[in-house]
C-alpha positions as CSV (number, residue, x, y, z in Angstrom):
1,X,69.2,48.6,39.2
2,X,68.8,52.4,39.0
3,X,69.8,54.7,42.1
4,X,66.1,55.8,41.1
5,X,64.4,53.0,41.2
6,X,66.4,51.4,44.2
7,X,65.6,54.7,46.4
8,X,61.7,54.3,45.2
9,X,62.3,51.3,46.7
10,X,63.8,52.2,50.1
11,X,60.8,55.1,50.6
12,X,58.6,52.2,50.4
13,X,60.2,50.4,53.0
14,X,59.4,53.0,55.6
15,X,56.1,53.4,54.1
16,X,55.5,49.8,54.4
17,X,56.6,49.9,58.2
18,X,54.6,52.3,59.2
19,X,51.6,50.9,57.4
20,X,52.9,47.5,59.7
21,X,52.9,49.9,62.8
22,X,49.4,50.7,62.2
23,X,47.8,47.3,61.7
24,X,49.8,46.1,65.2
25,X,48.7,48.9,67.3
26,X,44.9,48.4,65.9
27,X,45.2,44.9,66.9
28,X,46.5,46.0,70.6
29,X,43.8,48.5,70.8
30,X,41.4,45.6,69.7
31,X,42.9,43.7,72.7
32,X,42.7,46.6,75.2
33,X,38.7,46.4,74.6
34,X,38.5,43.2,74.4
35,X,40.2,43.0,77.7
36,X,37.8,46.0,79.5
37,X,34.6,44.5,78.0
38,X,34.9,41.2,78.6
39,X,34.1,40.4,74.8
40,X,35.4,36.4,74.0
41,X,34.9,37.8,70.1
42,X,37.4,40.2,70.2
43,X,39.2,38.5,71.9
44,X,39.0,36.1,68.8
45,X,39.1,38.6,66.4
46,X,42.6,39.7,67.7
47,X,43.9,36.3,68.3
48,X,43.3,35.6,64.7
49,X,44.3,38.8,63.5
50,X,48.4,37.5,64.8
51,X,48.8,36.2,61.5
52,X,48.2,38.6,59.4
53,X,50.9,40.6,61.1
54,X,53.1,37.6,61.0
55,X,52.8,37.7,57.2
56,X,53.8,41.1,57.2
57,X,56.8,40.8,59.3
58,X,57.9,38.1,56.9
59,X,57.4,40.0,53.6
60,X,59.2,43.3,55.0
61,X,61.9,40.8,56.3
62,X,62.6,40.0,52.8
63,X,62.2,43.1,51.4
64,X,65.0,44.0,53.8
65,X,66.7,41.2,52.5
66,X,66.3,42.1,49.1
67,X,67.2,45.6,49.4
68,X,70.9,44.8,50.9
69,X,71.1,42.6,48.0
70,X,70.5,44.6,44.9
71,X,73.7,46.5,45.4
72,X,76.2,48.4,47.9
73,X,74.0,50.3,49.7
74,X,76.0,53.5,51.3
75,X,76.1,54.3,55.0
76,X,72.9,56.1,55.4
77,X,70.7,53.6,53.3
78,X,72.3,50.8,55.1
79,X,71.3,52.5,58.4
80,X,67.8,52.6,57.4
81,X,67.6,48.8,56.2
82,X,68.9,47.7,59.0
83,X,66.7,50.3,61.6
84,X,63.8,49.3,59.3
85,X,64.4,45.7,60.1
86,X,64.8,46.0,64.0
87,X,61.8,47.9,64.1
88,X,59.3,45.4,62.2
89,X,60.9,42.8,65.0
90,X,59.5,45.1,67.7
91,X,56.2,45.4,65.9
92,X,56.1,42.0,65.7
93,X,56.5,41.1,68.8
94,X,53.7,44.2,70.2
95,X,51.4,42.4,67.7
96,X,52.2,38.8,70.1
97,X,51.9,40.7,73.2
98,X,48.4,42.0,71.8
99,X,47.5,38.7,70.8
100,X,48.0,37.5,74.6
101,X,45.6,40.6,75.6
102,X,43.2,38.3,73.5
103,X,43.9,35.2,75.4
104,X,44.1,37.1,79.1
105,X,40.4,38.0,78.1
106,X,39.0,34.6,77.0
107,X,40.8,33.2,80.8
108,X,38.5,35.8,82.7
109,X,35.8,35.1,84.7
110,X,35.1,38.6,86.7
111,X,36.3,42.0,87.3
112,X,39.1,42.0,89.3
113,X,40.9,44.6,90.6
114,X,38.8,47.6,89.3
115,X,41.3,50.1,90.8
116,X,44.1,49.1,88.0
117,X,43.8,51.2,85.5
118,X,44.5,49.0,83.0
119,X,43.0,50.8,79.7
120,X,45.2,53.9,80.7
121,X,48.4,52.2,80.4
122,X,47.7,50.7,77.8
123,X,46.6,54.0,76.0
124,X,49.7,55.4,77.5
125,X,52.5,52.5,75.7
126,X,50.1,53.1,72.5
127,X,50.3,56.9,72.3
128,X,54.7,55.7,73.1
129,X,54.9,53.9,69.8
130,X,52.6,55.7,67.4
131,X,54.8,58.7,68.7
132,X,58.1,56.5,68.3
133,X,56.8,55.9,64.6
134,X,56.1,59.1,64.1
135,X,59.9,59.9,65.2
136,X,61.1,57.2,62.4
137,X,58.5,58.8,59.7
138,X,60.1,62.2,60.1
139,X,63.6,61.6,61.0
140,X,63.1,63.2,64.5
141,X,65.8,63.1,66.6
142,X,64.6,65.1,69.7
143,X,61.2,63.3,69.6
144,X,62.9,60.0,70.2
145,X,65.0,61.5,73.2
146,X,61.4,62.5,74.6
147,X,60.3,58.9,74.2
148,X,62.9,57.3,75.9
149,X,61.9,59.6,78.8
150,X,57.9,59.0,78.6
151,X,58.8,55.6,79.0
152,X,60.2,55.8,82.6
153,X,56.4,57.5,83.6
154,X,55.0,54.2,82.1
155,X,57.4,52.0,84.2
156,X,56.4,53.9,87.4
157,X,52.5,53.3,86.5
158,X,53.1,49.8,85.6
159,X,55.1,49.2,88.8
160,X,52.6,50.8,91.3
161,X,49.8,49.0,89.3
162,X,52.1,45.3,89.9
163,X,52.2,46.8,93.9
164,X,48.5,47.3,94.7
165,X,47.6,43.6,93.3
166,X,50.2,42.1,95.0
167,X,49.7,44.2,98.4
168,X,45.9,42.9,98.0
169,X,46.8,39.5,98.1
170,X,49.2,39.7,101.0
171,X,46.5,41.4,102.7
172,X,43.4,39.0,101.9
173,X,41.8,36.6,103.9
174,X,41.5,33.2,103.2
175,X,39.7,31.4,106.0
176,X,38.8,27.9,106.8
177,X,35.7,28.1,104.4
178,X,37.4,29.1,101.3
179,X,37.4,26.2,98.9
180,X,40.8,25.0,97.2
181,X,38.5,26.3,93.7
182,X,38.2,29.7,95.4
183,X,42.3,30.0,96.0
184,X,42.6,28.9,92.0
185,X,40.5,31.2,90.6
186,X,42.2,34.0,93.1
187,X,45.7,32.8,91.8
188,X,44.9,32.7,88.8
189,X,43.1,36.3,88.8
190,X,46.1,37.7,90.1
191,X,48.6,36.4,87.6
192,X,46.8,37.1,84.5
193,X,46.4,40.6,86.1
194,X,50.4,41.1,86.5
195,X,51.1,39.2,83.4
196,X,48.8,42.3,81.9
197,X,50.7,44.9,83.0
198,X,54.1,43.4,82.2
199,X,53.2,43.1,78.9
200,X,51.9,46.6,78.6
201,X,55.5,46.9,79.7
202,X,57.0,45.4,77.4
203,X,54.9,47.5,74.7
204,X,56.0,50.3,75.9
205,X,59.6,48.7,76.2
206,X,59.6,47.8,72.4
207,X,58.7,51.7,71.7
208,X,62.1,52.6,73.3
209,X,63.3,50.6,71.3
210,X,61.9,51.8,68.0
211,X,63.1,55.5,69.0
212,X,66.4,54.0,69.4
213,X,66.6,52.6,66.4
214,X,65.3,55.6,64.6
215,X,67.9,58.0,65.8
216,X,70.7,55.1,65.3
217,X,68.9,55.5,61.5
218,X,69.5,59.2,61.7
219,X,72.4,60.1,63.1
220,X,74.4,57.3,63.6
221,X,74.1,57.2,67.2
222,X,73.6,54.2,69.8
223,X,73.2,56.1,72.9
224,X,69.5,54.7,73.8
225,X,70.1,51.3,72.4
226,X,70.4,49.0,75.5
């Protein structure tokens, strides 16, 4: 195959990821509404949404594949294959973690913990890996430094949100009136609640990761893969 024709090919890789990136986060922010409004269909519409992505991952997968096949590529073009493929993997897995937003929503009964500012983290991880994309679109290496360092603000929000649900269930009452039902539905209020903010988390986590990727793509260096 033409040099041509086989660099045609690797600029559509990356436009093919980041047209992946933006179906994902549009499922997550799907999720995050879902999740604040209570709303079983979008929760639906989310859920059902996984596969699509699913199907994406596959078919950039074996363009990947493909790509390492059709001849030697040299060191730079390898980089990118292989960057490209590490970062539809995160993708992937953000699309799972939104489909779980979905689930979270069709488990609730209430409102529950009102001061958890739930939509703001999750705004916060989104901005993280459109940014993170936008750091693999343009070859950005300090962008992906600055990532790595919004991330640790995310942790510190996700942590002190994991803090005041936990305090508030040390701190409860549960007297001699409160039915075994009642203790359930508090259990099981508090644990999708954490299980929320862990995998807003782990969103933001995967962005990390897709800035790490990026500057291993540029640059050759592995200093914020962990």
């Amino acid at each position: 195959m033409a040099r041509e024709s086989y660099q045609d090919r690797l600029d559509g890789l990356r436009e093919d990821v980041l047209y992946m990136s933006e179906v994902v986060l549009e499922r997550l922010r799907v999720g995050l509404d879902a999740l604040e409004r209570k709303d079983d269909d979008l929760a639906r519409e989310v859920i059902e949404g996984d596969h699509e992505v699913n199907e994406l991952y596959l078919d950039l997968e074996q363009d990947c594949i493909d790509l390492l096949a059709l001849q030697q590529p040299v060191a730079s073009d390898l980089r990118l294959i292989a960057a490209s493929f590490k970062i539809i993997t995160d993708l992937e897995r953000i699309g799972d973690l939104a489909t779980n937003l979905g689930d979270y929503t069709l488990d609730a009964r209430r409102d529950v913990y009102p001061e958890v500012d739930i939509q703001g983290i999750g705004d916060a991880t989104i901005a993280l890996v459109e940014d993170a994309m936008q750091a693999y679109a343009a070859e950005d290496v300090d962008a992906c430094f600055e990532i790595a360092e919004r991330d640790d603000d995310v942790d510190d929000r996700c942590e002190a949100a994991s803090e005041t649900v936990v305090r508030d269930l040390i701190e409860r009452e549960v007297d001699e009136g409160t039915t075994d039902e009642e203790v359930e539905a508090l259990m099981a209020d508090v644990s999708r609640m954490l299980l929320t903010i862990r995998d807003l988390e782990r969103v933001g986590d995967h962005g990390v990761n897709i800035a790490a990727r990026t500057l291993y793509m540029v640059e050759n260096d592995d200093e914020l893969i962990y």
